[in-house]
C-alpha positions as CSV (number, residue, x, y, z in Angstrom):
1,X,0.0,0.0,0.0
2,X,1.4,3.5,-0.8
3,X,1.0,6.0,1.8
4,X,1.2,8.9,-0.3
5,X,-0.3,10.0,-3.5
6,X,1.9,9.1,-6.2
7,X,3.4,12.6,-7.9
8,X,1.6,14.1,-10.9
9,X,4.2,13.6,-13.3
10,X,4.3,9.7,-12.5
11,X,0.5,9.4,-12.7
12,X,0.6,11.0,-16.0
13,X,2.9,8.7,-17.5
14,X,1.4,5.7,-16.2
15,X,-2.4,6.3,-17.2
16,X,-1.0,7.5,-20.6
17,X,1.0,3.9,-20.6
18,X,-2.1,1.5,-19.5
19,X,-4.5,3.9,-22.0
20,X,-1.7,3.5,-25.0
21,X,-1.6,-0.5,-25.1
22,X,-5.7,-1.7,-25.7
23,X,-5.9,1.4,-28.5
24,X,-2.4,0.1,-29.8
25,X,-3.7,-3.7,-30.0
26,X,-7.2,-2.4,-31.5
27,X,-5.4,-0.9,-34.6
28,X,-2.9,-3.2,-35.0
29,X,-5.6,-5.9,-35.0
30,X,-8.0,-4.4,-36.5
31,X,-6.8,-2.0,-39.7
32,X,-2.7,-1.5,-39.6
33,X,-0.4,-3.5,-42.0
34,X,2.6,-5.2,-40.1
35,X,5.5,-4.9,-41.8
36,X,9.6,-6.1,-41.2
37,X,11.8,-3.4,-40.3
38,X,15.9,-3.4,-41.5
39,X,18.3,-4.5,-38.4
40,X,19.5,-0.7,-38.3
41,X,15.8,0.4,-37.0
42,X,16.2,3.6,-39.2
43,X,15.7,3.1,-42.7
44,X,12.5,2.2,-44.9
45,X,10.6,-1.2,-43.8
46,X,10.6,-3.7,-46.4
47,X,7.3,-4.8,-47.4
48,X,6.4,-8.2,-48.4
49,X,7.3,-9.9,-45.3
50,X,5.1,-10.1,-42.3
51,X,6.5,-10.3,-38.8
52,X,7.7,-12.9,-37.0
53,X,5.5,-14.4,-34.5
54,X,8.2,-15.5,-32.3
55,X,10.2,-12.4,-32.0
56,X,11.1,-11.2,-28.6
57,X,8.2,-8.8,-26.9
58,X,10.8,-6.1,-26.5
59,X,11.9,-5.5,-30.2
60,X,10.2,-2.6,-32.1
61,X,8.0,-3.7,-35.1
62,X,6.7,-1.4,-38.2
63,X,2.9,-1.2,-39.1
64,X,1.3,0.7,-42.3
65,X,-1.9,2.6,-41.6
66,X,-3.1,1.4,-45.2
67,X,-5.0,4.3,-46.0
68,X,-3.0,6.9,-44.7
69,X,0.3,4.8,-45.6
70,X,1.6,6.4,-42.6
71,X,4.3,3.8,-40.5
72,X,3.8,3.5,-37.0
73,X,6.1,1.5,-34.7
74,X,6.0,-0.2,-31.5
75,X,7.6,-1.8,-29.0
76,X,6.3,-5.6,-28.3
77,X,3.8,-7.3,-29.5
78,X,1.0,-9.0,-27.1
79,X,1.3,-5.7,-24.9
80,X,2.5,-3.1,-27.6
81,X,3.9,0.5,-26.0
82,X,5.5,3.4,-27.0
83,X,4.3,4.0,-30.3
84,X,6.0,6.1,-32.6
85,X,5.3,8.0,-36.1
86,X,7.8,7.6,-39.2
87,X,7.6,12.0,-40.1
88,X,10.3,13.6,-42.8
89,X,12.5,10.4,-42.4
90,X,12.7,10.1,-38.1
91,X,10.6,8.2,-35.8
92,X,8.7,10.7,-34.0
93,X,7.7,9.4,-30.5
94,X,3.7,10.2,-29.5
95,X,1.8,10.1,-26.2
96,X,-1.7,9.1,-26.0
97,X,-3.3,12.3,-27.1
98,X,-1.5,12.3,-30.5
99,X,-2.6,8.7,-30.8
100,X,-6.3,8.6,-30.4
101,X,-6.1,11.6,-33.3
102,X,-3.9,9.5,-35.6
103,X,-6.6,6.5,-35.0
104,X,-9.6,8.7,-35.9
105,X,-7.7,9.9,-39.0
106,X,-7.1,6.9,-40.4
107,X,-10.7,5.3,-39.3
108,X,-12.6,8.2,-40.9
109,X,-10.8,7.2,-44.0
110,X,-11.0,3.6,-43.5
111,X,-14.8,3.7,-43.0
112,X,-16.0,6.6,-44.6
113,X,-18.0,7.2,-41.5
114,X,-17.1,9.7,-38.6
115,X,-17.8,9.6,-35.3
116,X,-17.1,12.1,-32.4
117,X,-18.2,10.3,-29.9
118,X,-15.4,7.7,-29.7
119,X,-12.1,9.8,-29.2
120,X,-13.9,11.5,-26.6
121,X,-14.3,8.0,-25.0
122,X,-10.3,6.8,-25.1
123,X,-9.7,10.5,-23.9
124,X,-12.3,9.6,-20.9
125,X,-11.0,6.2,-20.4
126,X,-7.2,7.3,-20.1
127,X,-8.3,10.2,-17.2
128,X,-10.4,7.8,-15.6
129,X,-7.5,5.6,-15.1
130,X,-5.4,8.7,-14.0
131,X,-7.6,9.3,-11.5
132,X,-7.7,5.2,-10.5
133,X,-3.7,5.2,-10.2
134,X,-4.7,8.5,-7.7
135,X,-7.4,6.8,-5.8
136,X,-5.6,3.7,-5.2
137,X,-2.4,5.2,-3.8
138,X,-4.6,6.2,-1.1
139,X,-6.5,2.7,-0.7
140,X,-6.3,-0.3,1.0
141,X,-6.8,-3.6,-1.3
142,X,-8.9,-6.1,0.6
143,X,-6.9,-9.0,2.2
144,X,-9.0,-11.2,0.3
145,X,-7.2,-12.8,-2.7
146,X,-11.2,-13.4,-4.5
147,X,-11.1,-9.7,-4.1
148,X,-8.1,-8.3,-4.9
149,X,-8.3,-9.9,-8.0
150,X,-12.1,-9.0,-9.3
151,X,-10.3,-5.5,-8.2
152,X,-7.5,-5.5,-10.2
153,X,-7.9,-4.5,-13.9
154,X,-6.2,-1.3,-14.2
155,X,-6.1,-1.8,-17.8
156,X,-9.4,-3.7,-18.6
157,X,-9.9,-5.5,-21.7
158,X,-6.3,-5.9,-23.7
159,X,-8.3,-5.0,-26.8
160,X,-11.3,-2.6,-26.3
161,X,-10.4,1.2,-27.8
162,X,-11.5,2.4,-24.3
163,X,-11.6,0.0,-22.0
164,X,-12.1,2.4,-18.7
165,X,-14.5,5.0,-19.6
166,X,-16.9,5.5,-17.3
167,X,-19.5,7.4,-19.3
168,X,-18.1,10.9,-19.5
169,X,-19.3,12.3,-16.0
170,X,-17.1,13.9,-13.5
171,X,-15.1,11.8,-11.3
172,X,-17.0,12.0,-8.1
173,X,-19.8,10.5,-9.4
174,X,-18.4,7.2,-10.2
175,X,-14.7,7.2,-8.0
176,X,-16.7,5.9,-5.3
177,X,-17.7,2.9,-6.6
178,X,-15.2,2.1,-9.0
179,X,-13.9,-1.7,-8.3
180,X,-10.2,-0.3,-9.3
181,X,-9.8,2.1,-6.6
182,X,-10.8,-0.9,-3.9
183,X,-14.2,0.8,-3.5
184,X,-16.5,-0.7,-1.1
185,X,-20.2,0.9,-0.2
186,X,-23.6,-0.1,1.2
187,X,-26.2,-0.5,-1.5
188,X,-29.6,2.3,-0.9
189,X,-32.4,0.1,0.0
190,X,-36.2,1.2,-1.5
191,X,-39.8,0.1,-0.9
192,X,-41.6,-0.2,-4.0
193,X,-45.3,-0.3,-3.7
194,X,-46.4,-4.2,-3.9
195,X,-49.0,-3.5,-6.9
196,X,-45.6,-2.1,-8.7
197,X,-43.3,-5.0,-8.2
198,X,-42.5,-7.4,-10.8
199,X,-39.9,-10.5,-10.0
200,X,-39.4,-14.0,-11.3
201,X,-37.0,-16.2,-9.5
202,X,-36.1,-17.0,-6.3
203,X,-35.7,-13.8,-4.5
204,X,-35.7,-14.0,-1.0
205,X,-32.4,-13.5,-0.5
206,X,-33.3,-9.3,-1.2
207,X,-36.0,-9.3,1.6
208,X,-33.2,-10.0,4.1
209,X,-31.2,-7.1,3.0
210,X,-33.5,-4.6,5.4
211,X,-37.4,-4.4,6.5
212,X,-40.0,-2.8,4.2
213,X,-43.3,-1.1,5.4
214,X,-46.5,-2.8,4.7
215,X,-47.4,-2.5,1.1
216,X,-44.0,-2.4,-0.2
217,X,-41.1,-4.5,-1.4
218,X,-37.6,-3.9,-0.4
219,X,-35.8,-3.4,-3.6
220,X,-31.7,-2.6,-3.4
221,X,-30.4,0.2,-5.7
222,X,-26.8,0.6,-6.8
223,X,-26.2,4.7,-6.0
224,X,-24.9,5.6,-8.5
225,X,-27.4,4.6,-10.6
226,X,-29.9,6.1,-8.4
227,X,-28.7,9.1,-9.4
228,X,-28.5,8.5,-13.0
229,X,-32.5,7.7,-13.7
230,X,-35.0,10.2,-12.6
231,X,-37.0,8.5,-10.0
232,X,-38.6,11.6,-8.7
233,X,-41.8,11.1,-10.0
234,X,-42.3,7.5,-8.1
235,X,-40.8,9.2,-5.0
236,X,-43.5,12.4,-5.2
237,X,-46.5,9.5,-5.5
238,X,-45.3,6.9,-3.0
239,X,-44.5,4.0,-5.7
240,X,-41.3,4.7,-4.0
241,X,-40.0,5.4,-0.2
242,X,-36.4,5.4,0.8
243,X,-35.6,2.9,3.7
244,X,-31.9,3.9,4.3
245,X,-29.2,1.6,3.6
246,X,-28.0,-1.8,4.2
247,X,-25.5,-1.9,7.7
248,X,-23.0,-3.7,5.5
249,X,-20.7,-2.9,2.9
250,X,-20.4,-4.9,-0.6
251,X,-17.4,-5.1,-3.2
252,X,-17.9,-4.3,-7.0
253,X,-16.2,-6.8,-9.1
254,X,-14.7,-6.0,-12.3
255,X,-17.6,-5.9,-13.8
256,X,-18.7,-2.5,-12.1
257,X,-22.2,-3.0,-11.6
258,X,-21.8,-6.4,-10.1
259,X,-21.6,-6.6,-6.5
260,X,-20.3,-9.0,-3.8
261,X,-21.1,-9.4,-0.3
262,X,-19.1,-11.8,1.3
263,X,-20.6,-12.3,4.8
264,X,-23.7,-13.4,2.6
265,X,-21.7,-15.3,-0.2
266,X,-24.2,-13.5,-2.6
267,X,-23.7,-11.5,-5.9
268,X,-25.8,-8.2,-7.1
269,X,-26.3,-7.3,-10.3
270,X,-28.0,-4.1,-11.3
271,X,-28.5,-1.6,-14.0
272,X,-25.8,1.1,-14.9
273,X,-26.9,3.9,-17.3
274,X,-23.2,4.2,-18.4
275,X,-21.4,3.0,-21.2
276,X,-18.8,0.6,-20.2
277,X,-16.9,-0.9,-23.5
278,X,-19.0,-1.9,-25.9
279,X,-22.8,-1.7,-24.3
280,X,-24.7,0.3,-22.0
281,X,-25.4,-1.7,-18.9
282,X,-28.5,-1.8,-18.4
283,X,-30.4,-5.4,-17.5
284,X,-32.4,-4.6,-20.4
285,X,-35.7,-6.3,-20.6
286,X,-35.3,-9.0,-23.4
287,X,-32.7,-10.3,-21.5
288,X,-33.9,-10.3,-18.1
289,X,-37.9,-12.3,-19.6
290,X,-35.2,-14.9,-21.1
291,X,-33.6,-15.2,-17.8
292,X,-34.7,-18.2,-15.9
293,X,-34.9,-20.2,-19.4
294,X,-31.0,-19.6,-20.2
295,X,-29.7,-19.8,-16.4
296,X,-31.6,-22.8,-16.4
297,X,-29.9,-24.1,-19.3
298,X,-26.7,-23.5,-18.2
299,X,-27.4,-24.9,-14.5
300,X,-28.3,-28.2,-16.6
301,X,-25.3,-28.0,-18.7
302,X,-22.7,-27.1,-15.5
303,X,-24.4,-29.6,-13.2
304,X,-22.0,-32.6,-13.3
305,X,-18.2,-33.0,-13.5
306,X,-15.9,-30.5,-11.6
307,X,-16.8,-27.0,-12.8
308,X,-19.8,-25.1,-11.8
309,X,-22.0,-22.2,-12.7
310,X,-23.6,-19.4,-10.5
311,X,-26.6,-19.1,-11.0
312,X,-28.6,-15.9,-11.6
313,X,-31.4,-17.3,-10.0
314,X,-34.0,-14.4,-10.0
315,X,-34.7,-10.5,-10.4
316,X,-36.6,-8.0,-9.4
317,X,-37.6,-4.6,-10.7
318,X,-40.2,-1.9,-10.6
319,X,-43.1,-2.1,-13.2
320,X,-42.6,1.4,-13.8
321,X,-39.2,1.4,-14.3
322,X,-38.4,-1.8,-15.1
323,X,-34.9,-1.8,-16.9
324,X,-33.8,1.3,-14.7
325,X,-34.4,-0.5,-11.4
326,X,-33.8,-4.1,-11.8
327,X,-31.4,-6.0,-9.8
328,X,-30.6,-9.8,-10.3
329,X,-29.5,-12.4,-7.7
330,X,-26.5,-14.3,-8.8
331,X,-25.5,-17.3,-6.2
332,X,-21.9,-16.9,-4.5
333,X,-19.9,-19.8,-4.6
334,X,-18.8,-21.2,-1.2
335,X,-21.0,-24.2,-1.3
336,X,-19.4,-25.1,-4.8
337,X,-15.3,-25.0,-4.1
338,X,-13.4,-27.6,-3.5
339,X,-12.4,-27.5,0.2
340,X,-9.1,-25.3,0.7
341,X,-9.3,-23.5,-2.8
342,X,-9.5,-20.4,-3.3
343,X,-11.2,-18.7,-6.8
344,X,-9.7,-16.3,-8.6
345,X,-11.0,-13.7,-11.5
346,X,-9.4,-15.2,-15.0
347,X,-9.0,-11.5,-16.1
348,X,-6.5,-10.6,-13.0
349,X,-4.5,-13.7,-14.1
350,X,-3.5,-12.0,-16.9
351,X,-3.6,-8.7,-15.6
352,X,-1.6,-9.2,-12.7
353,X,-2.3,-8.7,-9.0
354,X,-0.6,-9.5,-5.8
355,X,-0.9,-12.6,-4.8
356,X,-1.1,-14.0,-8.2
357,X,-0.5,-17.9,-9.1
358,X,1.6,-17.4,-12.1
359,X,4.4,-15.1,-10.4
360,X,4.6,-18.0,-8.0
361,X,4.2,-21.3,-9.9
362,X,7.9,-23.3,-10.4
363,X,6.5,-25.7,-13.0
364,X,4.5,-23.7,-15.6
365,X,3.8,-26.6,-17.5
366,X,1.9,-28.4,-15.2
367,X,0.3,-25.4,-14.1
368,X,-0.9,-24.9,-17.3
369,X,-2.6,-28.4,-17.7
370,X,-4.1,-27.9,-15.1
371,X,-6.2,-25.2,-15.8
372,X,-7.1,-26.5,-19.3
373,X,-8.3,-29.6,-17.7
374,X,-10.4,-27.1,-16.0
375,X,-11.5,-24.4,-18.1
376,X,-11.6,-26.7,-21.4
377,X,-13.8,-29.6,-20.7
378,X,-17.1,-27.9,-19.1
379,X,-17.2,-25.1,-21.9
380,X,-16.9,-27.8,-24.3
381,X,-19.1,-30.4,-23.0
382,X,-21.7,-28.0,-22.2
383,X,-21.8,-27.2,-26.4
384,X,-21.6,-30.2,-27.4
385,X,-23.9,-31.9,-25.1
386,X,-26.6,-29.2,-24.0
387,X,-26.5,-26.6,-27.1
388,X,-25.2,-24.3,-24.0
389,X,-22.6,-21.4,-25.6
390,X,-21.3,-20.4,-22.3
391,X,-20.0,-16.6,-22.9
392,X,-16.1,-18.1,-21.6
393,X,-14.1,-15.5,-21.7
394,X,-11.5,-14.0,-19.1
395,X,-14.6,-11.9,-17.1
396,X,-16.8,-14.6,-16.8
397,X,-14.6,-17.2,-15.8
398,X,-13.4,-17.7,-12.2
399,X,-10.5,-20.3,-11.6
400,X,-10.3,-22.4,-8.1
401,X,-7.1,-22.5,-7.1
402,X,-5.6,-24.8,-4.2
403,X,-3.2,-23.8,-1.8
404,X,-0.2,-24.4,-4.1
405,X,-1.8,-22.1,-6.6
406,X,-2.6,-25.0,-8.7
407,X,-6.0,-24.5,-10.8
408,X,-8.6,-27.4,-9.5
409,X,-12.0,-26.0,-10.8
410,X,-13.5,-23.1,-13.0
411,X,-16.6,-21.4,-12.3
412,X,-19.0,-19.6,-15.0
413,X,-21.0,-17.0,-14.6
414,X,-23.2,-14.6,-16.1
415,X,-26.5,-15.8,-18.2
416,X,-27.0,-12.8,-20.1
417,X,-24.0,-13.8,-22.3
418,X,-25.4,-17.1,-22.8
419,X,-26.4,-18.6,-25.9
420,X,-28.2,-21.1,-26.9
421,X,-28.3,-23.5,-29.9
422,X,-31.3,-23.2,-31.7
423,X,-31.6,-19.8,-30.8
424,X,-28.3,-19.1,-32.8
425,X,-26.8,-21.3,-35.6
426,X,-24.4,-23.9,-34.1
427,X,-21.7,-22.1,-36.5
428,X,-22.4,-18.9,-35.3
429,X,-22.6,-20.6,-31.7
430,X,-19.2,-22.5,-32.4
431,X,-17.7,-19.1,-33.5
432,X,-18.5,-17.0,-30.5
433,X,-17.4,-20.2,-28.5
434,X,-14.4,-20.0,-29.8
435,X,-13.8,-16.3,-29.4
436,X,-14.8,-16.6,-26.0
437,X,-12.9,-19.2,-24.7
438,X,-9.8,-19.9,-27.4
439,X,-9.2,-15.8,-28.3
440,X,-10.2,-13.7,-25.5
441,X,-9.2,-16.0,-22.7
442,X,-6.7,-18.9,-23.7
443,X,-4.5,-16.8,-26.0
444,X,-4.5,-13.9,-23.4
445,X,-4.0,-16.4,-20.3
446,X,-0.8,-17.9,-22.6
447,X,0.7,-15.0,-23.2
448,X,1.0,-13.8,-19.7
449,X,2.5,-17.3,-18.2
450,X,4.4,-17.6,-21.0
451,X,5.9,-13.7,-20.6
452,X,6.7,-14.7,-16.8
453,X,8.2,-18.3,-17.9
454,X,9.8,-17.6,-21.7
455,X,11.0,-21.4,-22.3
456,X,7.3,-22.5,-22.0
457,X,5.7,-23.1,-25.4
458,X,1.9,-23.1,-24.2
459,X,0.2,-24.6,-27.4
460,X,0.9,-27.9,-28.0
461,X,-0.8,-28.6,-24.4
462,X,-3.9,-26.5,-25.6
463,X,-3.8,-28.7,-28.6
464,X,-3.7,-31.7,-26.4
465,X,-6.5,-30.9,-24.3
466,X,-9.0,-29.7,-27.3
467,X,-8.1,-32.9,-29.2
468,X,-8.9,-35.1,-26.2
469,X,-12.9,-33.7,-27.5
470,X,-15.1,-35.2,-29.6
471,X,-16.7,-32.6,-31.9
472,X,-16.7,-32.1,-35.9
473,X,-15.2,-28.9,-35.1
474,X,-12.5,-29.8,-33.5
475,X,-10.2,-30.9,-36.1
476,X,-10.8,-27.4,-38.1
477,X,-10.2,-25.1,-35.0
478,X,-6.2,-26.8,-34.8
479,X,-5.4,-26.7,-38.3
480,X,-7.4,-23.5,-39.5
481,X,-4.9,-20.4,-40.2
482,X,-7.3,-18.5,-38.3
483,X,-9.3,-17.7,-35.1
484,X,-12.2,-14.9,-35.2
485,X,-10.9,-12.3,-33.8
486,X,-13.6,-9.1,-32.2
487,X,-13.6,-6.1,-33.9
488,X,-14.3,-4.1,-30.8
489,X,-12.6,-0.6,-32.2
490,X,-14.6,-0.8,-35.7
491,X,-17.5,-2.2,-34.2
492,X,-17.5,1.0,-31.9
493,X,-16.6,3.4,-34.5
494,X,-19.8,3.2,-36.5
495,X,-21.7,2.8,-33.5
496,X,-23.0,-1.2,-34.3
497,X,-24.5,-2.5,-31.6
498,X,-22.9,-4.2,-28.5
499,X,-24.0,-7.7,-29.1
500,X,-23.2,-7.6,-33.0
501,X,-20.5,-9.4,-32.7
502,X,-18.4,-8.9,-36.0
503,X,-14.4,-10.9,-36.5
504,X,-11.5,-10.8,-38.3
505,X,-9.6,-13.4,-39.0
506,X,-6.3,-13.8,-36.6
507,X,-3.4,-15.7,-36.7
508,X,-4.0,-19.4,-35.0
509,X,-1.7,-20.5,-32.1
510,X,-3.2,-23.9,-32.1
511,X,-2.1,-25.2,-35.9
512,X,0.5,-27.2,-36.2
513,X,4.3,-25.5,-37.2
514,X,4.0,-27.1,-40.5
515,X,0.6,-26.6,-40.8
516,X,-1.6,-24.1,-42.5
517,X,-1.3,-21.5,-40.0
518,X,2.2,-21.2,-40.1
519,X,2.1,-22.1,-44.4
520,X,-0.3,-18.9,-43.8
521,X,1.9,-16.4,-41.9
522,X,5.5,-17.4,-43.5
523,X,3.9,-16.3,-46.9
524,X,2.0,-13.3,-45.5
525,X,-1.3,-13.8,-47.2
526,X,-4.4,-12.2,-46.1
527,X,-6.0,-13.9,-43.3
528,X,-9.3,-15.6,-44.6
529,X,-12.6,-16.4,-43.2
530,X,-15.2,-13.8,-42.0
531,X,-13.2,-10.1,-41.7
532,X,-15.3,-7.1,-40.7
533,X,-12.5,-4.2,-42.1
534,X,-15.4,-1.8,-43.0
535,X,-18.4,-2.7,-41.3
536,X,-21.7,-1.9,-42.3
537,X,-23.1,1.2,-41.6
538,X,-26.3,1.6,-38.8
């Protein structure tokens, strides 16, 4: 813990650091050209060839912004930093600032379509962090390792343009209850008239929260969100009364507007009228009348073999305001973990927190099996055997861990980014899969053991494990060139919505070194498969 704010200058530097890297892995995904650079580092890049994959993460590599043609280097390549312009023959160091403009130039000339709205958020999402580094020089992380780990991401998702914004208010509204700065804070409780309330679920776990009056409902609110809706209408004609507080604090987890109470083992989940990467989070309404029907699904899919799910089990809401006010019950996981394990947020694995199981395991290898025998299996089975597309990635995924470190069990979570087959096409179903668990969470957990232990080649293990399953897809997904890949920068720049997913194709770790991924990247020909590199307009 630091006992003094860090100084200005350092601050500075370090939120424009954290705010550089996602933007950097969004274009470089997404739009830029890589290209091979001379050994001097100062004269023109050559072009046919395309980078080598297994280059060290400290040497600097050349992209082309290919409308623009302007070159842009960087140094490293999962975590890319310090990014630099090629101007009248020099590289020409920029700060993040200077960055989100260049990305904007080139994506109103990419996609023909502008959008204002977006630089404004990296801008947002780089100061919020500034004022994160701030808050938490002043905090004290909870002694819980669960918790310090839901509290850890700094810098979010690796590749979302602006992965921190909170929405474009002023920081004391949402510094108090921002999971980052090791925010804790009672939730307000309300009465809402009995002839207003509308619930489905199990939900008794709300009415021991505090005491309603006759006639009314107790129904928690997230503050801040309380003062983001205009409930001042239901207050002035008693749909509403205020009832105080509850006498005990709760956590928010990385999601934000997911809570934790601990001394009840039991999760909150409630509307946020703020945009938080790609969506608004509300519990919208469509979601929350397909509820019980997809949490049950994925109860049923999760209900044998070692992993588990937590249930959102029920919600309640005000007729009147029924997206505004909902909250959702999500079980808590005690009764499901292996006795002397501890769970820990996939996300912070990669991250980074104190405490942390790769900075302390001596046999990455094993480690690593481990936790594809635990993550692999259920997300699979539950596909193949249930039609269940559990939304896998690094977020919703908690990992047991024993008192080694070593990963025993995963837990799921999170029905609203469940999909089910026939709802969606089992292609479609196989493709978000795959994102989900292969791209956004194995790739990303890989990198970061494989950054703290170099000599560890991750993949043929993954290849192992995915092989061990018997699905018609399997063969494809370790010989294919490619892996979908999100679009998160383009999907935001011409505002698509958050759940239309759209990919381009990436480079796949999982085919073979004489296969057709590497046959693919030694030749540097365009990935193929579905690519999104100038999305339809909405």
């Amino acid at each position: 813990m630091h006992l003094n704010p860090p100084p200005a200058a350092d601050v500075t530097e370090r939120a424009d650091a954290y705010a550089v890297t996602p933007l950097l892995n969004c274009l470089l995904r997404e739009v830029a050209e890589p290209l091979r650079e001379p050994a001097e580092q100062g004269g023109r890049p050559e072009e046919p060839d395309r980078l080598d994959p297994s280059a060290s993460h400290t040497e600097r590599r050349v992209y082309r912004l290919p409308v623009s043609g302007r070159l842009l280097r960087v140094l490293g390549e999962r975590r890319p930093a310090e990014p630099e312009v090629r101007v009248a023959g020099a590289w020409q160091r920029i700060g993040h600032t200077e960055l989100v403009k260049l990305v904007a130039d080139e994506l109103r000339r990419h996609t023909g379509v502008s959008n204002h709205e977006l630089p404004a958020e990296m801008i947002d999402s780089r100061d919020a962090v500034a004022a994160l580094l701030t808050a938490r020089a002043r905090a004290m992380p909870p002694d819980d390792a669960y918790l310090r780990s839901e509290q850890s991401l700094l810098t979010g998702h690796p590749c979302h343009p602006a992965p921190k914004a909170r929405g474009g208010g002023p920081v004391a509204a949402w510094l108090p209850y921002a999971p980052e700065a090791h925010a804790r804070f009672p939730l307000t409780l309300l009465g809402v008239r009995e002839d207003a309330v509308v619930e489905e679920g199990d939900t008794s776990a709300l009415d021991t929260l505090g005491q309603a009056p006759p006639g009314y409902r107790l129904l928690p609110a997230h503050p801040w969100q309380l003062d983001l809706v205009d409930a001042a209408p239901a207050f002035a004609d008693g749909r509403l009364i205020r009832l105080g507080t509850t006498d005990f604090d709760l956590w928010p987890t990385a999601a934000v507007r997911t809570l934790y109470a601990p001394e009840r083992d039991l999760f909150l989940k409630f509307s946020l009228d703020v945009r938080i990467t790609n969506d608004i989070r509300r519990l919208w309404r469509h979601d929350l009348l397909r509820l019980r029907r997809t949490d049950a699904a994925a109860t049923a899919a999760l209900a044998t073999g070692r992993a588990a799910w937590l249930s959102d089990r029920a919600y309640r809401t005000a007729g009147f305001a029924f997206e505004e006010l909902a909250v959702l019950v999500r079980d808590g996981f005690h009764d499901r973990l292996p006795p002397g394990t501890t769970p820990l947020l996939a996300a912070a694995l990669v991250e980074g927190f104190e405490g942390s199981p790769l900075d302390g395991t001596t046999d990455p290898a094993a480690w690593w099996e481990a936790y594809l025998g635990a993550v692999v299996p259920p997300a699979l089975a539950a596909f193949a055997d249930h039609g269940v597309v559990l939304e896998a990635h690094l977020q919703n995924t908690l990992v047991a861990v024993d008192a080694e470190g070593m990963p025993v069990q995963a837990l799921f979570r999170d029905a609203e980014g469940v999909k089910l087959l026939p709802d969606v096409t089992r292609a479609a179903g196989w493709e978000r899969l795959v994102y989900c668990l292969v791209v956004n969470h194995l790739v990303e957990v890989a990198g970061a053991l494989a950054e703290r232990h170099p000599p560890l080649d991750p993949w043929p293990a993954a290849r192992r494990e995915l092989a061990r399953h018997d699905l018609p897809e399997i063969t494809a997904l370790l010989t294919a060139p490619t892996l979908p890949g999100k679009t998160n920068l383009l999907l935001r720049w011409t505002n698509a919505d958050g759940a239309d997913a759209r990919y381009r194709a990436l480079p796949n770790p999982l085919a073979a070194a004489s296969g057709a991924g590497a046959v693919a990247r030694r030749a540097g020909e365009a990935p193929r498969g579905r690519r999104d590199d100038r999305p339809r307009r909405r």
